[in-house]
Residue, then its C-alpha position, 0 to 999 in steps of 0.5 A: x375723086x374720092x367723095x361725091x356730096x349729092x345734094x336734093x333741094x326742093x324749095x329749101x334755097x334758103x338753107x342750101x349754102x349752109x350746106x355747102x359751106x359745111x361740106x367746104x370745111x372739109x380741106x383734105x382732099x378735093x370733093x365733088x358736090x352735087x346739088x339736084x334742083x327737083x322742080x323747085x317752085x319758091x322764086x328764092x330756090x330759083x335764083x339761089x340754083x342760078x347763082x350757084x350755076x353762075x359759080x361753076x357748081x354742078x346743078x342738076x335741074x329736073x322736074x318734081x320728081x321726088x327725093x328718091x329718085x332726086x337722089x338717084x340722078x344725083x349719084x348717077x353722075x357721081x365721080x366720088x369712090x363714096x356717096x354722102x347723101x346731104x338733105x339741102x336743110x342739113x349741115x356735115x361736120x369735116x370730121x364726119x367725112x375724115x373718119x368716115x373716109x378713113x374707116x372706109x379706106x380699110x375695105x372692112x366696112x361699107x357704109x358709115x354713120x353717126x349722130x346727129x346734132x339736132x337744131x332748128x324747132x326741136x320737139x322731143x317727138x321729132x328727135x330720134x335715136x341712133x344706135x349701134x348696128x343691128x340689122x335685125x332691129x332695122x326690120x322693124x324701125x328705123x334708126x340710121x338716117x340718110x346722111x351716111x357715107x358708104x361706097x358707091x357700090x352700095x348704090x349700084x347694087x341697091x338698084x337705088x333708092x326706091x322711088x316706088x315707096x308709098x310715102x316720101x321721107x323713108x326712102x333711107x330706110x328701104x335703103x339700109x334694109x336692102x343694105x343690110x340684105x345685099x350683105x354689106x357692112x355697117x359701122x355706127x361712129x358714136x359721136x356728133x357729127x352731123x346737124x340736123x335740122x327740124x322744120x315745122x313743115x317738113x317731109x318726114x312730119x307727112x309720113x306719120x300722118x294716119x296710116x303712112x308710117x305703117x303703110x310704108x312699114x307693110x310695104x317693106x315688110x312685103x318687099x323683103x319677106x323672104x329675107x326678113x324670114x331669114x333673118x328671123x328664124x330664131x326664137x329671141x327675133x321671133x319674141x322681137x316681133x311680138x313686143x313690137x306688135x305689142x308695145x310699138x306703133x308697128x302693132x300688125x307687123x306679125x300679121x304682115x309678115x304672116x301674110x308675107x310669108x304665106x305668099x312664099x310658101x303658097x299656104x292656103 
């Protein structure tokens, strides 16, 4: 099997065939879809995870859980030489996954992205930018979204997705990061292919609420201070780190990583 599809679903039934369907476009070779119900309550997503039993797709059905570890359980019993984690309210275009295949097929890359197209309630605040690779630009925000295709690998030597995060929603950051530590390679395809859809009531709106962005933030800046040290030792990095303290929502990123690196070193 070449590419397994893992897709989480929590109480969005009402989307989850789109996704499907989107990821059936795809016709070149067979592929694997994985769909983990995690403790769905709406009686909708219930019955859409019995109909889509009833048709011989792989359901995985847990209690709540959480995305992180959705995913996790997922992958676990993944067949696919690739991953491609698709959220249920999402849709993949067939050319994200030939050229993502293909570029991975090389052996010069381990992970595959690319922009998405947004629809659904779009707001200029919920639209993000996705760029050309920079493993030290992902220290301090992130720009790669969950739905890429990387080897399997990738997974297994990430230890997963981290469920242990503070907040839900940006466990694909942690994920790129320990990516970016573990030394595998990145390619970014600079086209649309992937829709991603805004909801007014989504996970991701939670994590900006208060402090959470910024909690989520010190917790990977803790996570990795001895690699982000590493990777910060040169002079135009450590400007990076005052303009972001300066002029981006991460204003104590430098104090963290202070901190951080105090505990490595045992400074008093």
């Amino acid at each position: 099997m070449i590419l397994t599809v893992v897709i989480p679903c929590y109480n969005h039934g009402q989307y989850i065939q789109e996704a499907i369907d989107s990821v059936l476009t795809y016709q070149d070779q067979p592929v694997e879809i994985i769909i983990v119900d995690d403790g769905s309550t709406d009686m909708y997503t219930i019955e859409k995870m019995e109909e889509l039993k009833a048709l011989s797709y792989h359901v995985i059905q847990q209690n709540n859980a959480g995305l992180a570890t959705a995913r996790n359980v997922g992958i676990a019993e993944a067949k696919g030489k690739y991953i491609l984690p698709l959220d249920a309210d999402n849709k993949i275009k067939a050319d994200y996954i030939r050229k993502a295949i293909e570029l991975l097929d090389t052996n010069n890359v381990d992970i595959v992205y690319a922009k998405p197209v947004f629809f659904g309630k779009v707001t200029e605040e919920r639209i993000f930018s996705t760029r050309e690779f920079n493993g030290k630009d992902l220290i301090f925000t992130s720009y790669i979204d969950a739905c890429a295709v990387y080897r399997k690998e990738v997974w297994a030597k990430n230890n997963g997705y981290d469920a242990n995060m503070p907040y839900q929603g940006l466990e694909d950051w942690d994920f790129w990061l320990n990516s970016y530590f573990n030394s595998f390679r990145f390619i970014f395809i600079n086209e649309e292919l992937y829709q991603y859809r805004i909801l007014e009531n989504s996970m991701i709106i939670n994590t900006f609420q208060g402090n959470r962005h910024e909690e989520s933030h010190r917790y990977l800046i803790n996570k990795y201070s001895y690699f982000i040290y590493n990777a910060l030792v040169d002079s135009n990095s450590i400007n990076q780190i005052y303009y972001n303290d300066r002029n981006r929502p991460f204003r104590t990123s430098i104090k963290y990583l202070s901190l951080a690196l105090k505990r490595i070193f045992k400074i008093k």
